[in-house]
VOGU-3710 file (C-alpha; in Angstrom, 3 decimals, decimal comma):
1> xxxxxxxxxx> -18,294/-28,580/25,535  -19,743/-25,880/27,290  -22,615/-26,445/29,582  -25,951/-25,092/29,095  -26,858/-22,775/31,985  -30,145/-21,238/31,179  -32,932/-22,361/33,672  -35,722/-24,622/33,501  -38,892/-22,450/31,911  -41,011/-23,562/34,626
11> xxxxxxxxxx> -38,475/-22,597/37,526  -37,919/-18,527/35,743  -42,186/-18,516/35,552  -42,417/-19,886/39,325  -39,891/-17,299/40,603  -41,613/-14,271/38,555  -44,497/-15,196/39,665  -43,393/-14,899/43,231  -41,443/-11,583/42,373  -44,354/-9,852/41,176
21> xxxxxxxxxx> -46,405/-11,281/44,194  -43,895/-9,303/46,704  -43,833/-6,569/44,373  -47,705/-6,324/44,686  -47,615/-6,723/48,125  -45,323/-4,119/48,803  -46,710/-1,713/46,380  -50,420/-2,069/48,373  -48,673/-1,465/51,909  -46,551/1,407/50,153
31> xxxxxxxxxx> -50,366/3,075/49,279  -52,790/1,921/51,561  -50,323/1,847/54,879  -49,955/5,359/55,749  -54,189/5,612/55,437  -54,566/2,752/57,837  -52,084/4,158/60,288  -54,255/7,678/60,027  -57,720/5,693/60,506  -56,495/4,185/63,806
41> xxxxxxxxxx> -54,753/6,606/65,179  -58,226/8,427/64,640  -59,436/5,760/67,177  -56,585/6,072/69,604  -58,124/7,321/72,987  -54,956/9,102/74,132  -54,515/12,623/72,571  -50,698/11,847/71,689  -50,010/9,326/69,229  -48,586/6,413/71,037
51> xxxxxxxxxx> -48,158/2,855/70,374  -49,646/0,440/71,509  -52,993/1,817/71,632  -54,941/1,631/75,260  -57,977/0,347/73,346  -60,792/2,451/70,986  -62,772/5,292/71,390  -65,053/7,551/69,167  -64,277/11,009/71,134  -62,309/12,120/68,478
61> xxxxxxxxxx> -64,803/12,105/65,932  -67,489/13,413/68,385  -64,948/16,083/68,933  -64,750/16,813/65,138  -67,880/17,529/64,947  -69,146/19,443/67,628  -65,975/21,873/66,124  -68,455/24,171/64,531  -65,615/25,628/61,919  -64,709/22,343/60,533
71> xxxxxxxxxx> -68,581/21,234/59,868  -68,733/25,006/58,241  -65,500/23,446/55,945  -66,993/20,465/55,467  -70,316/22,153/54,191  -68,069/23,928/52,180  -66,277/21,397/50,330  -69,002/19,267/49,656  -70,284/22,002/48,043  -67,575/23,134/46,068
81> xxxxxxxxxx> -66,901/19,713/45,112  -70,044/18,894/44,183  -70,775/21,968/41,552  -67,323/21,882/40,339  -67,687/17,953/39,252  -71,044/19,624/37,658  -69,709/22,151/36,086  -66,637/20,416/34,933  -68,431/17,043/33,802  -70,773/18,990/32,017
91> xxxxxxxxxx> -68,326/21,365/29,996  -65,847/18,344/29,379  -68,170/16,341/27,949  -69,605/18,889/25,462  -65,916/19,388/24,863  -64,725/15,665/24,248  -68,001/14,870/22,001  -66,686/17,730/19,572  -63,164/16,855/19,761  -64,195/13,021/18,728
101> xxxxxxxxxx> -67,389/13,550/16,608  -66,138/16,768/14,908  -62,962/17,885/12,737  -62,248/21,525/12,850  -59,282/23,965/12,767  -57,081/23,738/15,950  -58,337/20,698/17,145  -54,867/19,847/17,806  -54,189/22,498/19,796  -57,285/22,188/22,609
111> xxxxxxxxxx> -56,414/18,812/22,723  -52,566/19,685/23,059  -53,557/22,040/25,721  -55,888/19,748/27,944  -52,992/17,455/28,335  -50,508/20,606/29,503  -53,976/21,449/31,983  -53,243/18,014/33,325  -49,729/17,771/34,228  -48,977/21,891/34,663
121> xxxxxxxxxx> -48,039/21,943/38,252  -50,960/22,654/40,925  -49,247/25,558/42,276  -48,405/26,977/38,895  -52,283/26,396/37,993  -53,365/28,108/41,140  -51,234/31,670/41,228  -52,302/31,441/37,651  -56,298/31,284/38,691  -55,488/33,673/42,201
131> xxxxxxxxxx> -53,647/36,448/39,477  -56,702/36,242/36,931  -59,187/36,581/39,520  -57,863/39,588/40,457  -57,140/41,048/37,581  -60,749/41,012/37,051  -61,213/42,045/40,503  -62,840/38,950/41,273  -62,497/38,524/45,497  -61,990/35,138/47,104
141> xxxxxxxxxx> -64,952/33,250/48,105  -66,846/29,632/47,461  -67,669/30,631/43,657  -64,116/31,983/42,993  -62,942/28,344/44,282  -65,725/26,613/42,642  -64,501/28,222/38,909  -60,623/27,773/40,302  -61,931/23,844/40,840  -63,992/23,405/37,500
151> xxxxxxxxxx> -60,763/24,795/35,313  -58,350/22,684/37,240  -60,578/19,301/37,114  -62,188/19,418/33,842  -59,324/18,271/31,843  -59,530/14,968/33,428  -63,048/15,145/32,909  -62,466/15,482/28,807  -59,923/12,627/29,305  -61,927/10,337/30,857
161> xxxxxxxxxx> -65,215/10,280/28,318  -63,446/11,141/25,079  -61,678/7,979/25,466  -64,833/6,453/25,902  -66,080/7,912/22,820  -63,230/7,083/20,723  -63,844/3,392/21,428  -67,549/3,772/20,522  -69,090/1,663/18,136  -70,610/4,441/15,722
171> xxxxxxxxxx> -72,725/2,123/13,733  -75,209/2,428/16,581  -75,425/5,721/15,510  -75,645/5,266/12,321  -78,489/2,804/12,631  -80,376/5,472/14,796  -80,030/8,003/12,024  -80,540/5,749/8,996  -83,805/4,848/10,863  -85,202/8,575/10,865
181> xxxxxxxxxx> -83,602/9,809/14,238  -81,634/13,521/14,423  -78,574/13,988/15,559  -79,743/15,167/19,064  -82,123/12,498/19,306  -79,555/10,156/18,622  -77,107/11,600/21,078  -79,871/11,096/23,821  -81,075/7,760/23,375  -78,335/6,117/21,908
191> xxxxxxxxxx> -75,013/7,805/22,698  -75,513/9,073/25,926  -77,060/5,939/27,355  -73,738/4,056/26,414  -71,346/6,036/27,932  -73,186/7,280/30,860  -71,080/4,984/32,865  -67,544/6,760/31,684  -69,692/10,093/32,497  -69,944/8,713/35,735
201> xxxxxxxxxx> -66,456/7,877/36,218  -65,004/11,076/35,389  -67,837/12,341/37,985  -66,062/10,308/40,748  -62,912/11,091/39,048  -63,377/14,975/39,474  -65,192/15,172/42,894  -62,619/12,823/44,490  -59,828/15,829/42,888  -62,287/18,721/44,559
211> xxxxxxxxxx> -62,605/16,767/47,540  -59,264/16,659/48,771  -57,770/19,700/46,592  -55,931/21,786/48,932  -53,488/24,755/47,009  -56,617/25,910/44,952  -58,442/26,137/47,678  -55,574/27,876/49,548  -55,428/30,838/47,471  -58,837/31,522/46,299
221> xxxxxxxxxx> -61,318/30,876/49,083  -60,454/34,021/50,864  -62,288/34,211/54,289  -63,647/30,733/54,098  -62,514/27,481/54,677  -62,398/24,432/52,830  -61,589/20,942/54,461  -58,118/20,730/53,528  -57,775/24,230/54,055  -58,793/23,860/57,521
231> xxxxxxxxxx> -56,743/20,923/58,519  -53,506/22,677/57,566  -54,831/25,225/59,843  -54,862/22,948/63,050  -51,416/21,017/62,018  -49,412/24,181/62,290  -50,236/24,498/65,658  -50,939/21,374/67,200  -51,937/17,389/66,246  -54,254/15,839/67,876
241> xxxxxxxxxx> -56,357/12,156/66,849  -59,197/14,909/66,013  -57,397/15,876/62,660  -57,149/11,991/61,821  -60,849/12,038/62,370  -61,388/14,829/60,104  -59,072/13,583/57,697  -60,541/10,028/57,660  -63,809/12,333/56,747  -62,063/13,200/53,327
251> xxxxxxxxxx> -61,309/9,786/52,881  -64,927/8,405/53,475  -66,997/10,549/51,181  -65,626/10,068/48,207  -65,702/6,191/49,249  -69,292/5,908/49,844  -70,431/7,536/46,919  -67,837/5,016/44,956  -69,742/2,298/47,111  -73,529/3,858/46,552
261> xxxxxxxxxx> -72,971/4,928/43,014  -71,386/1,111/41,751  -74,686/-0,999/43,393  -76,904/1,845/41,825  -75,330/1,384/38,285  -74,145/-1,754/38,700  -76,747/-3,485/36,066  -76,215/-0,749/33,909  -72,579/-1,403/33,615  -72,808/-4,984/33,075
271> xxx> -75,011/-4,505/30,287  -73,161/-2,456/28,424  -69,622/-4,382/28,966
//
């Protein structure tokens, strides 16, 4: 007779739960690695990067920022990311309400064509933005890169609430209206109060994109500098532990407001979910 050779049930569940252990594992160090190799370094008190380090310093970061130019691209991006995740939030979510509350002719088609907005290639989107710009004779500049940064981010803006709104319960709504309410009023103190925490996400979502977008900013800001922008600018000629600092700068802001914005909210959230 032949022998049964399939493996005890709990013996295949211990060793896939092991598997998927290393797997984690690996996939965290694969991600979050390479960032906490560029945060020390940005602590290393030589100037070349050498291992092991001769202890920490903050010099680098005091060197950052008494660089006048990169505090000018810092200002910059903050600002460009902030009023493109304004712009962008603001436009998607008009645009995801009507594509979820609303049937209309080509419906299909916008929502066809956010999805190509999202996974069209960056470059592709920015010689796109760069040849329409000056077309209209548009020069490069902080608004230029602020409209380049609301078309290229606001797709992910639409994605993020209109799934929201798809799962939304609309006999809240209902009960609003039944009860005398108009369909503004109802948007304000029902709707919007219930998905104010996906609006935030896709805030986060879009500002973290601005934040660290670098070919958009490459063609369009003309004479001024963005963050990114301004890094590449030091790499080509030389590396020093001052670009880690910078770059750990990127990293940071988009962090704290993550941070700031989830103990602000954080009652909010649980209420709803």
């Amino acid at each position: 007779m032949r022998s049964n050779s399939r493996l005890p049930d709990w013996l295949v569940k211990d060793w896939g739960d092991k598997a998927f252990r290393i797997y984690f594992i690996l996939f965290l160090c694969y991600i979050f690695l390479p960032l906490a190799v560029l945060v020390l370094y940005a602590f290393n008190p030589s100037e070349y990067l050498t291992w092991p380090m001769k202890g920490l310093t903050f010099h680098w970061f005091q060197k950052a920022f008494e660089d006048s130019r990169l505090i000018l691209a810092l200002k910059n991006s903050v600002i460009i990311g902030l009023s493109a995740t304004f712009f962008s939030t603001l436009i998607g979510g008009g645009l995801a309400y009507g594509l979820v509350r609303f049937r209309f002719r080509g419906q299909s088609l916008i929502e066809t064509l956010n999805i190509l907005a999202i996974i069209t290639y960056g470059v592709v989107s920015a010689i796109s933005v760069l040849l329409w710009f000056r077309f209209l004779g548009i020069p490069g500049g902080i608004w230029p890169t602020i409209l380049g940064h609301t078309t290229f981010i606001m797709p992910f803006a639409v994605m993020v609430i209109r799934d929201r709104l798809l799962n939304f319960d609309l006999e809240m709504e209902e009960a609003a209206m039944d009860l005398g309410a108009t369909r503004l009023r109802t948007f304000w103190d029902v709707t919007l109060p219930l998905i104010i925490p996906s609006v935030l996400a896709a805030a986060l979502f879009c500002f973290t994109i601005s934040m660290g977008e670098f070919l958009l900013s490459f063609f369009l800001i003309g004479h001024e500098l963005t963050l990114p922008v301004y890094l590449y600018s030091l790499m080509r000629f030389t590396f020093t532990p001052a670009v880690n600092a910078a770059a750990v700068l990127i990293i940071l802001f988009p962090t704290i407001t993550v941070i700031v914005v989830a103990i602000f909210f954080r009652r909010e959230v649980e209420g709803i979910y």
